[in-house]
C-alpha positions in Angstrom: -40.9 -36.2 0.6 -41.9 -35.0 -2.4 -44.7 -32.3 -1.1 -43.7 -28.9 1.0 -44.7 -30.8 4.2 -42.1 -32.9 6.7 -43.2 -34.2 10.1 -41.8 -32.5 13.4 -39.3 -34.3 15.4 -41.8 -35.9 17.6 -43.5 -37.1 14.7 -46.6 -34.8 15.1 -48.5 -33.1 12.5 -47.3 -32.1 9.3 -45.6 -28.3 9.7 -45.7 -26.3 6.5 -42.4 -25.8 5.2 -41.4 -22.4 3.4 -38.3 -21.2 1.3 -35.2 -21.7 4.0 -33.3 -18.7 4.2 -30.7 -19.4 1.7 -32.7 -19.7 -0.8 -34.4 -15.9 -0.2 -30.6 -15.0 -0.2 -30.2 -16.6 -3.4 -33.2 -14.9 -5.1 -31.6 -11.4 -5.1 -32.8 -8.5 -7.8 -30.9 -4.9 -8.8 -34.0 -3.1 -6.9 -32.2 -4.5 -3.9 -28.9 -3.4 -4.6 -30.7 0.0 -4.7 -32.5 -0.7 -1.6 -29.0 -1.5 0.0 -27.2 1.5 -1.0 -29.9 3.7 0.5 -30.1 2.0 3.7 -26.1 2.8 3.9 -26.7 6.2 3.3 -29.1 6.4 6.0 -26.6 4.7 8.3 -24.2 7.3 7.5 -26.4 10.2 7.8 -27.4 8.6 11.7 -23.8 8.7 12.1 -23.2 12.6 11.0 -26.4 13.7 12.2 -24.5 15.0 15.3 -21.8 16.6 14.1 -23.2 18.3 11.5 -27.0 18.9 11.6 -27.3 21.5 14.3 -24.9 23.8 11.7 -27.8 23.4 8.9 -30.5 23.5 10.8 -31.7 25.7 13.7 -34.3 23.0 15.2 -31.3 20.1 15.4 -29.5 22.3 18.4 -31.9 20.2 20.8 -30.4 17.1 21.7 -34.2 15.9 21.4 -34.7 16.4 18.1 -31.0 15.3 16.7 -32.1 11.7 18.6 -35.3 11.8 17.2 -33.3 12.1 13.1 -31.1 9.4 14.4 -33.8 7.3 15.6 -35.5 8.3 12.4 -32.8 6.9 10.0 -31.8 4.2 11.9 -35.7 2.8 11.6 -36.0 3.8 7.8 -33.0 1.8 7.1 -33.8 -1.1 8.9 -37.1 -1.3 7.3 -35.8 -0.9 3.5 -33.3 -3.6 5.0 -35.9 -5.2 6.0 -37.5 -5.2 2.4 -34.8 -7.1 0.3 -34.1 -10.6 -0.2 -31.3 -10.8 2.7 -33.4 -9.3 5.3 -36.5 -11.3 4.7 -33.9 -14.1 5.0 -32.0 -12.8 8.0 -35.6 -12.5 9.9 -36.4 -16.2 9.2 -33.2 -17.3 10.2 -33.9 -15.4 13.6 -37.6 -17.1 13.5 -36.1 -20.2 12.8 -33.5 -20.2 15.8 -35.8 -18.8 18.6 -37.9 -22.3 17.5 -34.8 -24.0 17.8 -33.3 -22.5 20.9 -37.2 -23.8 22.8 -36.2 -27.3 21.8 -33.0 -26.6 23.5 -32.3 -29.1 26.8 -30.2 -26.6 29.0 -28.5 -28.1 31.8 -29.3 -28.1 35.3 -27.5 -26.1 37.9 -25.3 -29.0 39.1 -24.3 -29.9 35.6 -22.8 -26.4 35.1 -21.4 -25.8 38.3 -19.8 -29.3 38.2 -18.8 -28.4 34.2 -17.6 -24.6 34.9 -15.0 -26.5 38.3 -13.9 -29.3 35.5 -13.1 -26.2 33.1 -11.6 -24.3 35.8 -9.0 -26.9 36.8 -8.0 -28.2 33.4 -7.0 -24.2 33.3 -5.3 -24.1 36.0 -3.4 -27.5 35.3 -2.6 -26.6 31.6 -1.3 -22.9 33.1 1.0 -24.5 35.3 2.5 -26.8 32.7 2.7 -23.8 30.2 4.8 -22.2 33.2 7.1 -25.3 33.4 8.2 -25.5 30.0 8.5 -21.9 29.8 10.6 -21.7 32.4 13.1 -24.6 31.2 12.9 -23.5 27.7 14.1 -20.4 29.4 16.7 -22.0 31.8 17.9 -24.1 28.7 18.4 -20.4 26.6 20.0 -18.8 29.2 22.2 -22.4 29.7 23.1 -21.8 25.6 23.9 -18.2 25.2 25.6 -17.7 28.6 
């Protein structure tokens, strides 16, 4: 098709198609490099805040307000994550498989309970012929050395 329109797999209406994620990926600029190393930093900082935060500052020797900076970071950094090229991608993707995962056909209870006994037995079976030839692999080693 030549326009930014395909037909759903039922053959409904037209659905809009935007850039997939790999091209947002693709499309990457220095400011989100930046944007990146920032967001790191704020990771770390959630990481340290703990240790170290209650010796610089007299308010951080509540445990309330030490989870409040940690909370703090963690949300700054998600959202300048959330800003670049890669996250705008990384939040279609998720978009795109929560849409996929509806047109999912999950199976009924008596397909996995007869699935999960077939799994369980070829287990069991394969164990027990692991077993076997371990045990004359060992026999025949003992049979060699003595």
């Amino acid at each position: 098709m030549s326009n930014d329109k395909s037909r759903d797999a039922t053959g409904g209406a037209a659905i809009p198609q935007s850039n997939n994620s790999a091209e947002m990926v693709k499309t990457s600029s220095p400011f989100d490099f930046i944007l990146w190393i920032i967001a790191l930093a704020l990771f770390g900082c959630a990481l340290m805040t703990n240790q170290y935060l209650p010796a610089y500052w007299a308010p951080a020797n509540s445990i309330w307000v030490r989870i409040g900076v940690i909370i703090a970071c963690i949300i700054v950094a998600l959202g300048l994550l959330y800003a670049t090229h890669q996250g705008k991608g990384f939040v279609r993707l998720l978009k795109d498989s929560r849409i996929e995962l509806r047109r999912v056909t999950w199976p009924t209870k008596h397909e996995t309970v007869t699935t999960s006994w077939q799994v369980l037995l070829v287990v069991v079976v394969a164990a027990i012929i692991l077993w076997c030839f371990d045990y004359i692999i060992g026999w025949f080693m003992k049979f060699i050395i003595g």
